[in-house]
C-alpha positions, 0 to 999 in steps of 0.5 A: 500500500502506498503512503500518503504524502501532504505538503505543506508550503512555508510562504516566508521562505518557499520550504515545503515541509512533508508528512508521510502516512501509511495507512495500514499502520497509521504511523508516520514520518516528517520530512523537512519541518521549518519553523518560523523565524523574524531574522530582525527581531529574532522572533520564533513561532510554532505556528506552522508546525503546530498547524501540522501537528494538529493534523496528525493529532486529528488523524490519530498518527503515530509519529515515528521519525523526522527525516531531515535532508542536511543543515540547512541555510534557508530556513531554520529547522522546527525538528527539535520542536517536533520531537518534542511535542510527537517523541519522534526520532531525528534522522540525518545523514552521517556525514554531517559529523563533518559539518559538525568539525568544521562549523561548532567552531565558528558557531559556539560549542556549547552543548554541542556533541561533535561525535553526533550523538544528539541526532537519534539517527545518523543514516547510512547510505542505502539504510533502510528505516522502518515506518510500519509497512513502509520501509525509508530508504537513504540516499546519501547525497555527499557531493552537496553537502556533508550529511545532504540525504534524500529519502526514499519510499517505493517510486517517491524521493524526497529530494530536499535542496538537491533539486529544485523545480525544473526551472530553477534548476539547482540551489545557490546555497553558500553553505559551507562545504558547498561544492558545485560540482557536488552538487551537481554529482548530487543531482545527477546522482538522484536523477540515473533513478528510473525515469518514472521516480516522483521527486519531491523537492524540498522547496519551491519558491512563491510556486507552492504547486511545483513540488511534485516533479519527476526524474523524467521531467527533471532530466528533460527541463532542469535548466541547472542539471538536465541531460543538456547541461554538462556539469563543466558548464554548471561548475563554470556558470557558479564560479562566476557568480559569488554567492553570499550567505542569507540572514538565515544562513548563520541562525539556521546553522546554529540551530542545525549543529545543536541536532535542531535544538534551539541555542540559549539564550545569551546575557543580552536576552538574543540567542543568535548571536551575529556569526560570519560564515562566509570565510568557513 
């Protein structure tokens, strides 16, 4: 039986969060959840979780894992929230122990274990994750970023920011450890899938509707990673563009190292504190 999959649209920053039901099981799994956040008066609100949350509680769900596809740059992760209001499990990829090395210097080490251990899941790649009758699958996507996982259920892929919709071709994400070539790899990697394989990417922009793609439609249109474009003439066009890291970049890493935990507050009542990552 195949699952049932909502998405939901995060206008603020184009993110699209996914619930994914079996309903042989009722269980449940999150992929992606974004909280809301004011970069200018460092404001966090629930509300769009908690609106997620509220349809699971309605539909008697039983909330199982929380699949995050990396440390994310453009928006700041509500997993740590979400586990604690479901119990559900936060699953990353494994690398991203690397990230971990190379950003809780720069970010604050407070708190922070390096060896991982405050993600409950550090997938490996090709390792199954048990839903009911529903069996996730990892892809690890290590050429975007260190810990960058797709996921997969069946003939759909939850692809996070390794693809966008066709027309948007790839992210311009200036993460650290962001690699055009890798991220093109990444791309490549999830489209030698079967060309029926839905891809559902992890953001759409004002576009709330362009998030059901498929490998088919991908590899024909993308305009950053479709057959048409070779990955020297990706890599040339990025390295002629510099890209600069977002007002969520550095808030959004700081929550993303703390396994999608808040950080506390410092002696000025602010918990981000102002950080430059574009030198890490």
């Amino acid at each position: 039986m195949q699952p049932e999959i909502t998405a939901f649209h995060h206008p603020a920053t184009g993110r699209v969060t996914y619930l994914i039901a079996d309903p042989a099981t009722l269980l449940c799994a999150f992929v992606d959840p974004v909280l809301d956040y004011d970069p200018l008066t460092q404001a966090v609100d629930t509300r769009f979780v908690d609106a997620i949350i509220a349809d699971v509680r309605a539909r008697d769900l039983g909330p199982t894992w929380i699949l995050e596809t990396g440390l994310h740059t453009d928006h700041l992760s509500a997993a740590g929230h979400l586990k604690y209001e479901t119990g559900a499990s936060i699953c990353i990829g494994a690398p991203v122990l690397d990230s971990l090395r190379r950003l809780v210097p720069v970010l604050g080490d407070d708190g922070v274990d390096l060896d991982g251990w405050d993600f409950d899941k550090l997938a490996q790649d090709g390792e199954a994750l048990p839903m009911g009758g529903v069996e996730i699958t990892a892809i690890a996507l290590p050429g975007r970023l260190p810990g960058a996982t797709a996921y997969q259920i069946g003939d759909v892929v939850f692809a996070g920011s390794a693809l966008l919709p066709p027309d948007q071709g790839l992210d311009d994400s200036a993460a650290p450890g962001a690699d055009a070539a890798g991220q093109h790899a990444a791309a490549r990697r999830l489209l030698g899938l079967p060309p029926q394989t839905r891809l559902l990417v992890g953001q759409t922009g004002a576009d709330a509707d362009a998030w059901n793609t498929t490998v088919a439609d991908q590899k024909a249109r993308n305009i950053d990673a479709g057959d048409a474009v070779p990955a020297e003439a990706f890599v040339a066009r990025r390295a002629a563009v510099v890209a600069s890291p977002g007002p969520l970049a550095a808030p959004a890493l700081q929550v993303g190292v703390r396994a999608f935990r808040l950080p506390p507050r410092g002696e000025d009542g602010k918990r981000f504190p102002p950080v430059d990552i574009s030198s890490i």
